[in-house]
C-alpha positions as CSV (number, residue, x, y, z in Angstrom):
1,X,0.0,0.0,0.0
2,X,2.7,2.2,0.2
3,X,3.7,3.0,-2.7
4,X,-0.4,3.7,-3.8
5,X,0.1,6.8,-0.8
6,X,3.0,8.3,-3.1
7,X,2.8,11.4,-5.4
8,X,4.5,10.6,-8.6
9,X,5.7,13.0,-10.9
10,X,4.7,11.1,-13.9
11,X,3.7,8.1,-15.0
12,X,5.4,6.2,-17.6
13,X,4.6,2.8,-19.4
14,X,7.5,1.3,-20.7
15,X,7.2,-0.7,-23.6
16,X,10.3,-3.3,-24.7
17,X,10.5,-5.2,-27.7
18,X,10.6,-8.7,-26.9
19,X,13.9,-9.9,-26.4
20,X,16.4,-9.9,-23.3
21,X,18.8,-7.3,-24.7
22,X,16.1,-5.1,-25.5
23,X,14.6,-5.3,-21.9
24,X,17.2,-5.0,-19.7
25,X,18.6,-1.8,-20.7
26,X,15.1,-0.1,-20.8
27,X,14.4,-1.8,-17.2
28,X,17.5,-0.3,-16.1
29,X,16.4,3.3,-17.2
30,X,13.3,2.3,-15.8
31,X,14.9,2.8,-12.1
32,X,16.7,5.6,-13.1
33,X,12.9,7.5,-13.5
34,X,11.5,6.0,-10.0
35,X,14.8,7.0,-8.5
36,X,13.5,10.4,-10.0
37,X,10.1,10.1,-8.7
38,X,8.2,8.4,-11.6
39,X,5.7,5.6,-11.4
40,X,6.4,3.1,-13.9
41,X,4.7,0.1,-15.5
42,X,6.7,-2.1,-17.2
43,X,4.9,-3.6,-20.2
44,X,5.5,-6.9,-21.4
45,X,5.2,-9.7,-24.2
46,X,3.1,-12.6,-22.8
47,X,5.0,-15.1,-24.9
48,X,8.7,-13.4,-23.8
49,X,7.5,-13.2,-19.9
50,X,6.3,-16.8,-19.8
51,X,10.4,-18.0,-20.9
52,X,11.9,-15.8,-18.2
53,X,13.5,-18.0,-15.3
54,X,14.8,-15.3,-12.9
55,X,12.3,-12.2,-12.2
56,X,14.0,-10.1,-9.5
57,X,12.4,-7.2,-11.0
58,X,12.0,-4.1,-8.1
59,X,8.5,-4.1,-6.0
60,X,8.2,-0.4,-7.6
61,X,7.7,-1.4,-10.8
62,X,4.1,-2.4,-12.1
63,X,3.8,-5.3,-14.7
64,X,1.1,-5.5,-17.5
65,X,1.2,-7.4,-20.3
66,X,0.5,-7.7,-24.2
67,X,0.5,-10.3,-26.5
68,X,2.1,-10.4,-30.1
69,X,-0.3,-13.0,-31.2
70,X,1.5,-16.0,-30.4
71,X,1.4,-16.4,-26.5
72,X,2.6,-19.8,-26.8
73,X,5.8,-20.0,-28.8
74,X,6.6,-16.3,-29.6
75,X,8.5,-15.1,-32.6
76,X,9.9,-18.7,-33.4
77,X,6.1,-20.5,-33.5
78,X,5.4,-17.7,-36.8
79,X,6.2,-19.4,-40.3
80,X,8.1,-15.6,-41.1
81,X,9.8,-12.7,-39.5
82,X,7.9,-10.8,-41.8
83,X,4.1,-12.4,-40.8
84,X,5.3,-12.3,-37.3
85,X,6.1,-8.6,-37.3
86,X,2.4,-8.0,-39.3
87,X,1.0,-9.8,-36.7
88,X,2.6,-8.0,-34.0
89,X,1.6,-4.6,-35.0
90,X,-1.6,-5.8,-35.1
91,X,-2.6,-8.0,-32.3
92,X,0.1,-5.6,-29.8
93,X,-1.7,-2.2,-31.3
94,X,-4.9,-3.2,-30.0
95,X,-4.1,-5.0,-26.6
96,X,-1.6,-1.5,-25.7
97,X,-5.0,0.6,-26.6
98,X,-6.5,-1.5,-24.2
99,X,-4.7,-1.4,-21.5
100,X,-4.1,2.6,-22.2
101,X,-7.6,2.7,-21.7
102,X,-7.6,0.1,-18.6
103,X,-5.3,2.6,-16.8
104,X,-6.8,5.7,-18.2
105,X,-9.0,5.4,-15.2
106,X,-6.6,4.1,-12.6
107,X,-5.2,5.9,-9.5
108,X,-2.3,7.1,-11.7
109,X,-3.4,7.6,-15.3
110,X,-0.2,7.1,-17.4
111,X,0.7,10.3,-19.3
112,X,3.3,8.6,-21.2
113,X,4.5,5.7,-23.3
114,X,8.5,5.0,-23.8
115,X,8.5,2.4,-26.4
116,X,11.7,0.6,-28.1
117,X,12.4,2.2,-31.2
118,X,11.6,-1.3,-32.9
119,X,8.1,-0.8,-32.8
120,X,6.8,2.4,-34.3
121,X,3.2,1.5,-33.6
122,X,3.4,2.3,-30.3
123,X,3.9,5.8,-30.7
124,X,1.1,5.8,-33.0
125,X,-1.5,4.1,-30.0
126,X,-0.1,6.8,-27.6
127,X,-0.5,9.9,-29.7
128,X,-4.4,8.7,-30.2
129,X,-4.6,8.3,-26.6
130,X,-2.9,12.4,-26.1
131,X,0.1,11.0,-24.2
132,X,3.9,11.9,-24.7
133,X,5.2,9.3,-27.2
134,X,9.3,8.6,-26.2
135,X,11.5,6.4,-28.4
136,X,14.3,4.6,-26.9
137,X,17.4,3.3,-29.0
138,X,19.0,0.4,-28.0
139,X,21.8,0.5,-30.0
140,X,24.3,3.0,-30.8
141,X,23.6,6.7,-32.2
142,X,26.3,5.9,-35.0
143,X,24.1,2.8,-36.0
144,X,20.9,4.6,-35.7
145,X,22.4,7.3,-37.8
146,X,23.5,4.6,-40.4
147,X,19.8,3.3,-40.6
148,X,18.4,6.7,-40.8
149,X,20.5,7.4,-43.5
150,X,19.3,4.4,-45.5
151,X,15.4,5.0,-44.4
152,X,15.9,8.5,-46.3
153,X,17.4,6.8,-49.4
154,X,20.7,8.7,-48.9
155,X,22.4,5.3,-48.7
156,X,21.9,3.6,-52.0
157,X,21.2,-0.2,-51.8
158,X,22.3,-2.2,-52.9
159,X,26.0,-0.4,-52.0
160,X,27.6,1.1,-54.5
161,X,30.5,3.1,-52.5
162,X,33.6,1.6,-51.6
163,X,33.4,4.0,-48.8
164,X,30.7,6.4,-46.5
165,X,31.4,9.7,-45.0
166,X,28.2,10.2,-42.7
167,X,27.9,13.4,-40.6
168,X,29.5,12.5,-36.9
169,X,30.9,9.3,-37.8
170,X,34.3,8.0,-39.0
171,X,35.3,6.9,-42.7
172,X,33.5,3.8,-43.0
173,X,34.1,1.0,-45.3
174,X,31.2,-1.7,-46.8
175,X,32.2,-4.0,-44.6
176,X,31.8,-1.8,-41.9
177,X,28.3,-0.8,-42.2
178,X,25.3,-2.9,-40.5
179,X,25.7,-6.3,-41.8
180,X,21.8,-5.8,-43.2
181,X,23.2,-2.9,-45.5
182,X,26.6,-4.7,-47.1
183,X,24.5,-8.2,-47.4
184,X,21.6,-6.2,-48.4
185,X,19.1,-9.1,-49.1
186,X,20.4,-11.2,-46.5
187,X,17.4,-10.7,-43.7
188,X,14.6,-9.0,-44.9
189,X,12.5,-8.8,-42.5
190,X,15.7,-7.7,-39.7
191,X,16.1,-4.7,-42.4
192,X,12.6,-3.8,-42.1
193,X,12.7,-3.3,-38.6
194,X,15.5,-1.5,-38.0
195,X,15.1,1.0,-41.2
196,X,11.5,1.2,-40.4
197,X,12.2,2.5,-36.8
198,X,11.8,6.4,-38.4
199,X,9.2,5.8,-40.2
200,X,7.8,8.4,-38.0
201,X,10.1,9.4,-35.9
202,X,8.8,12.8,-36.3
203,X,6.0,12.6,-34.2
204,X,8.2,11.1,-31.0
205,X,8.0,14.3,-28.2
206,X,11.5,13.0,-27.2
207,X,13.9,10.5,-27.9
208,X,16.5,8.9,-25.7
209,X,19.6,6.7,-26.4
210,X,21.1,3.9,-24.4
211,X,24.4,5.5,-25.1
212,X,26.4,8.3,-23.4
213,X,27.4,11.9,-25.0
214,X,31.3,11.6,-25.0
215,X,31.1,8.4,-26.7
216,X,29.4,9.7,-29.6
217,X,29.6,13.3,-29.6
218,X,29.6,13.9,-33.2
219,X,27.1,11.6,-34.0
220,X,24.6,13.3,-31.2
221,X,25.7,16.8,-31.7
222,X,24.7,15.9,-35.5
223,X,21.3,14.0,-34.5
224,X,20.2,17.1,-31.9
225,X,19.8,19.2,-34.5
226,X,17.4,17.4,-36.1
227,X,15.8,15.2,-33.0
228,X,15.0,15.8,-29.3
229,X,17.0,13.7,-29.0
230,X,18.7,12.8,-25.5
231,X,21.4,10.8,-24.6
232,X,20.5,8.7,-21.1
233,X,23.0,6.0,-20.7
234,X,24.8,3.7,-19.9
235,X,22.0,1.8,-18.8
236,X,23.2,-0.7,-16.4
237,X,23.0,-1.8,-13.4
238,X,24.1,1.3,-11.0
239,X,26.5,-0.5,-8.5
240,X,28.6,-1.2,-11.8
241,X,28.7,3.1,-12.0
242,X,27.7,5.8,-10.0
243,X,25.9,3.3,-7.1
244,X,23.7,5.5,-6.2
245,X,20.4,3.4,-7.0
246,X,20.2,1.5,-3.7
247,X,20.8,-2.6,-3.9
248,X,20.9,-1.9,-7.8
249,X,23.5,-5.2,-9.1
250,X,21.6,-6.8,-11.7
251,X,19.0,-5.9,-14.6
252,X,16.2,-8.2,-13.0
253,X,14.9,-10.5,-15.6
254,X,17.0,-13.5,-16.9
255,X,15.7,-16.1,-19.3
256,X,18.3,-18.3,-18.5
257,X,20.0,-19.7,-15.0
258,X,23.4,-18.0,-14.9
259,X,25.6,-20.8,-13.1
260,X,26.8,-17.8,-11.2
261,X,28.1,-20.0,-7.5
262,X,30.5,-22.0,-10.4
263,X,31.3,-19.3,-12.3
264,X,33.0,-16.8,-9.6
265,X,34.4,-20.0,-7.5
266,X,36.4,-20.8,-10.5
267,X,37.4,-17.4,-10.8
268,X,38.9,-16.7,-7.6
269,X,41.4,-19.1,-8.1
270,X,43.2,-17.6,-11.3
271,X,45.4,-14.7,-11.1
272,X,44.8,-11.4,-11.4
273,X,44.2,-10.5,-15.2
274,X,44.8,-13.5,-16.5
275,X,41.3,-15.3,-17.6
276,X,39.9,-14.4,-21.3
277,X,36.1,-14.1,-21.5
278,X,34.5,-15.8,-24.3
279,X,30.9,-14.9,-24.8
280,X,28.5,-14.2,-28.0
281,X,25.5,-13.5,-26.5
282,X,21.5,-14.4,-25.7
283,X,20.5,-14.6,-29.9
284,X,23.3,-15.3,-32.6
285,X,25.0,-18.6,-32.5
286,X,28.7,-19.3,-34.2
287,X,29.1,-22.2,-37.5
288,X,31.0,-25.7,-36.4
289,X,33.6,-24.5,-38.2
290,X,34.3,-21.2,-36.7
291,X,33.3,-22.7,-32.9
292,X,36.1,-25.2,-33.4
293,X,38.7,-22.9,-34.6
294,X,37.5,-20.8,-31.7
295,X,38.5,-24.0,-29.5
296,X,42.0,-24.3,-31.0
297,X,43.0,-20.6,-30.8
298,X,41.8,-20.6,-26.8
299,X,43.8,-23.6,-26.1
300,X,46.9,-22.3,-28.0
301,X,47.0,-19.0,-26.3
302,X,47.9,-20.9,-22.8
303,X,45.5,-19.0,-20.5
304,X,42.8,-19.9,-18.4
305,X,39.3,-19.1,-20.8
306,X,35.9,-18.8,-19.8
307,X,33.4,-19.7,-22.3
308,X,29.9,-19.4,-22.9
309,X,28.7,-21.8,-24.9
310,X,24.3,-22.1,-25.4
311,X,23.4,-25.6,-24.7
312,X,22.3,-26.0,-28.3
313,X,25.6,-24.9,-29.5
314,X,27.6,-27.4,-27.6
315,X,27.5,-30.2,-30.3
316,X,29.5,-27.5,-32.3
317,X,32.8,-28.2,-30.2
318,X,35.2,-30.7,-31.1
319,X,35.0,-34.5,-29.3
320,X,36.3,-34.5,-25.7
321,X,36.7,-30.4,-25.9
322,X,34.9,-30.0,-22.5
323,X,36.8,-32.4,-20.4
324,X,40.1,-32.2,-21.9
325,X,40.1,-28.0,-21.4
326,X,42.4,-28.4,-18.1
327,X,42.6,-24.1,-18.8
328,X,39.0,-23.9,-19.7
329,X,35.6,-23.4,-17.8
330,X,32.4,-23.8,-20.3
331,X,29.2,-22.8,-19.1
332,X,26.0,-22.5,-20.9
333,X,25.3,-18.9,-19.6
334,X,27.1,-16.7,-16.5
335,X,26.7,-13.6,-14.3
336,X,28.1,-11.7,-17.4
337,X,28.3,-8.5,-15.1
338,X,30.2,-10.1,-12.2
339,X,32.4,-11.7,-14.8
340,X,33.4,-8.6,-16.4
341,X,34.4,-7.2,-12.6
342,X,36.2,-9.5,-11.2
343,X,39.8,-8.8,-10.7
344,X,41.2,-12.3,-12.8
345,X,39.8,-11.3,-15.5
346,X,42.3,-9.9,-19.1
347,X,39.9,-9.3,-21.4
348,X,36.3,-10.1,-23.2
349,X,35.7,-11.7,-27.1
350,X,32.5,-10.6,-27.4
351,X,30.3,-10.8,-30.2
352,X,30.0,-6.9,-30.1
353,X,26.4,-6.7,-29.3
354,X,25.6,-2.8,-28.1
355,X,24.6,-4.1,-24.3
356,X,28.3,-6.1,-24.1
357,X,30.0,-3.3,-25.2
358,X,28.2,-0.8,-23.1
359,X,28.9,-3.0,-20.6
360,X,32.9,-3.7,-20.9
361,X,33.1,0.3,-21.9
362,X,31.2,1.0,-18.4
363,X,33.4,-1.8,-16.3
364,X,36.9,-0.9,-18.5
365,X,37.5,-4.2,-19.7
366,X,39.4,-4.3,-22.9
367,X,37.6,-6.3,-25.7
368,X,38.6,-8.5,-28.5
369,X,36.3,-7.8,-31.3
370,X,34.4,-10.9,-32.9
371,X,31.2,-9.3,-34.9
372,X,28.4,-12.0,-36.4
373,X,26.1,-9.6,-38.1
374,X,24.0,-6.8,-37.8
375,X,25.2,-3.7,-35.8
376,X,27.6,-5.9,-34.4
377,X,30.4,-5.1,-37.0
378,X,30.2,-1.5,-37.0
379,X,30.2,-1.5,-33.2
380,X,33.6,-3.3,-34.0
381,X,35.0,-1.0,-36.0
382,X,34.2,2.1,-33.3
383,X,35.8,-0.2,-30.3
384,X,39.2,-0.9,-32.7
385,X,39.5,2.3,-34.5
386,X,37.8,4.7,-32.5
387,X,37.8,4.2,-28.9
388,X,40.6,2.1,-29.1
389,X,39.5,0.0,-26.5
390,X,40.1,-2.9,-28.0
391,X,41.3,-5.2,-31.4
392,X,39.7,-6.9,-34.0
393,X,40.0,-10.4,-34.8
394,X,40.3,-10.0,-38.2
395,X,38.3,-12.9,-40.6
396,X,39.3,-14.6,-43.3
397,X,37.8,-14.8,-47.2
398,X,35.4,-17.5,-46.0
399,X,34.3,-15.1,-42.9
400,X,36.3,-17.1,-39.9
401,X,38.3,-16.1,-37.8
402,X,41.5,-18.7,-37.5
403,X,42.7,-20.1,-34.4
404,X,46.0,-18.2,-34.8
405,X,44.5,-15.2,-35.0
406,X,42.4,-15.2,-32.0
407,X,45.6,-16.6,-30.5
408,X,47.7,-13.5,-31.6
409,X,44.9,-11.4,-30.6
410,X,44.8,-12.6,-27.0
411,X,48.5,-12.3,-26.6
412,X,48.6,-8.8,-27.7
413,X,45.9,-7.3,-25.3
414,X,47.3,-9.4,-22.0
415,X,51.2,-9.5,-22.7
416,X,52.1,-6.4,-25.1
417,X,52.7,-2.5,-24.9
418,X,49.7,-2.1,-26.9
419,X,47.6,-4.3,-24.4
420,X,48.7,-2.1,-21.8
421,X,47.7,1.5,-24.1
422,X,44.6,-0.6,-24.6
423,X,43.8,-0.8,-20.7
424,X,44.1,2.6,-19.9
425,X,41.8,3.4,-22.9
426,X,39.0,1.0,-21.1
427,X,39.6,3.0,-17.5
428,X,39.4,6.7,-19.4
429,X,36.3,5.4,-21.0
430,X,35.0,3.8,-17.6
431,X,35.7,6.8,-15.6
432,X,33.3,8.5,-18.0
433,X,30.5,6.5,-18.3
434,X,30.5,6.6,-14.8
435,X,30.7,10.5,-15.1
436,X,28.0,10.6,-17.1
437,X,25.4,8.4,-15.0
438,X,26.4,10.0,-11.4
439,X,24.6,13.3,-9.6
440,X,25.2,16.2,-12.3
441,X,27.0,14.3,-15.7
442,X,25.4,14.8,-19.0
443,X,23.0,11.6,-18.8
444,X,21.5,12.5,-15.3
445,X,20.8,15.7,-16.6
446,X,19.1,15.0,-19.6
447,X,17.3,12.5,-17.1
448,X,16.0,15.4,-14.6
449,X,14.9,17.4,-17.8
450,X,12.9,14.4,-19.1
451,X,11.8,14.1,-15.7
452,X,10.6,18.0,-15.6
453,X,9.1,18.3,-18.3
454,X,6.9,15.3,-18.1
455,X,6.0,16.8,-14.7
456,X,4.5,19.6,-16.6
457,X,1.8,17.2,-18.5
């Protein structure tokens, strides 16, 4: 009853696309706004919620849910992307009117609806309803820009540049673009969503990115100007920055258990730097061939490796891989946050997703850069060439990476001069996430005027 006596500032339906690494950074921000004094309602997929093992989600937040039209089986139980997606705008469109107009007569009317960028039909349902309509990007600014670009028709598809000069970002190659734009034809209906994210963008009363401004400053000094656009990250859990959220450590939902007693055991007994994390995150999963040369190159660089390997993805090793790996922990998932803290830890090959690398950027952990598709190669190309904050395991004609490369590559982060230039790169950029997040930096600001002017509605 409490928290029915309070006087919010606002109230804010949160809306996440339906998939872990679209939730957790929106149910991180999501704390941010009650920390701030708004009420919040979390709303969810019904077939998504029903997979999640682990909700440790805070008593403050409210949850309602949707459904997408397939309650019992989600995206995979549609024959298409594309039908899915249809079906999705159409089924979710009218369940979030209803429940807009379920709440319309509750204690604490919602007066606005922050909704993952991903699904541009929910800024249509709230501007019918007369609420503020706020668009959250989960991946980088420079990617957004990219797809923006390509929405207007100002990046011709298929590619016919060698190279891309785009306001705020670097020189950028094909092969450095959004995998969806240099294998344009590749996964259709993946294109359509992310181009489609601004296909009206113009009507969003704000629009906040899970980034933070001195990462991207040309890139969001470029999108200001055109957007109210704010920048609000990073979005993770606050005991990993600025600590003040109280008993903040972890994002709250987990579909999966993450082994985390075994995990840290294991890791207090190596030495300090000396463990290389191996993850590739919650969707994408690596060929045989490039998990086995993955294998070899661990095993040949002589340190102790901790690797994440999805049950369904263990038939990809070779025989006997798991017992004979005297250096080697595999796990089928793991505290991912914890990992990237502890103290034995030398560095992460991540897959690049924009939630890892917010995460290693926030934490300082220097990265070797292993990109599958999407936004995952040009968040490569920013961590190697731009924020130098890590390398990039380079692949070969047939797209794998070789075992002697990812050897090389960990030998030149934990035992070379450049390793070392590369560390300090990860603390200056951790120092300034943190910056950013705590009592007066750039993202708590543009958090308290958010904050004020919804107070104003």
């Amino acid at each position: 009853m409490e928290k029915e006596n309070k006087n919010y500032v606002a109230h804010c339906l949160i809306l996440p696309f339906p998939g872990q690494g679209h939730m957790n950074p929106m149910i991180q921000f999501s704390k941010r706004l009650i920390h701030k004094g708004v009420k919040v309602t979390l709303v969810t997929i019904i077939s998504l919620w029903r997979t999640i093992k682990n909700k440790n989600l805070s008593s403050n937040i409210d949850v309602e849910s949707i459904s997408d039209g397939y309650d019992d089986g989600g995206y995979e139980s549609a024959e298409s992307l594309e039908i899915y997606m249809d079906t999705f705008w159409r089924v979710g469109s009218k369940d979030l009117s209803e429940l807009l107009h379920k709440l319309s007569s509750s204690k604490y009317p919602p007066n606005c609806v922050i909704f993952d960028a991903f699904m541009p039909w929910a800024l249509d349902v709230a501007k019918s309803f007369g609420l503020v309509g706020v668009a959250f990007f989960t991946q980088s600014c420079s990617v957004n820009s990219i797809y923006f670009h390509t929405h207007e028709k100002l990046i011709e598809l298929p590619l016919t540049q060698s190279e891309y000069l785009l306001p705020g970002l670097p020189k950028l190659a094909q092969g450095d673009l959004p995998s969806f734009l240099y294998k344009y034809g590749s996964y259709p209906g993946y294109f359509d969503i992310v181009v489609n994210q601004f296909s009206n963008i113009g009507k969003a009363d704000w629009i906040l990115a899970n980034t933070f401004y001195e990462l991207e400053k040309e890139v969001v000094d470029w999108m200001v100007k055109i957007w109210p656009l704010r920048t609000i990250g990073p979005s993770i859990p606050s005991i990993f920055l600025d600590k003040r959220l109280k008993d903040d450590k972890e994002y709250g939902v987990s579909i999966s258990d993450p082994n985390t007693e075994i995990c840290i055991k294991w890791l207090n007994e190596k030495p300090k730097g000396s463990v290389v994390y191996v993850s590739f995150g919650s969707m994408a999963g690596l060929s045989e061939e490039q998990t086995q040369e993955l294998a070899l190159g661990l095993k040949d660089s002589e340190s102790y490796f901790l690797w994440v390997v999805r049950e369904s993805e263990q038939v990809k090793l070779p025989n006997g891989y798991v017992e004979s790996s005297k250096k080697g922990l595999i796990v089928t998932w793991c505290p991912q946050l914890l990992v990237l803290t502890h103290e034995a830890l030398g560095c992460f090959v991540t897959h690049c997703g924009w939630n890892s690398t917010l995460e290693a950027l926030s934490i300082g952990v220097p990265l070797i850069a292993m990109p599958l598709w999407t936004d995952q190669v040009t968040n490569a190309k920013l961590i190697a060439d731009v924020w130098k904050m890590g390398v990039r395991a380079i692949a070969d004609e047939k797209e794998i990476v070789r075992s002697e490369t990812i050897k090389n590559c960990i030998k030149e982060i934990i035992e070379t001069e450049k390793g070392n230039e590369i560390k300090k790169n990860a603390l200056k950029w951790k120092n300034l996430a943190k910056d950013s997040v705590d009592e007066g930096g750039r993202s708590d600001k543009n958090i308290e005027e958010f904050v004020a002017a919804l107070a104003q509605c």
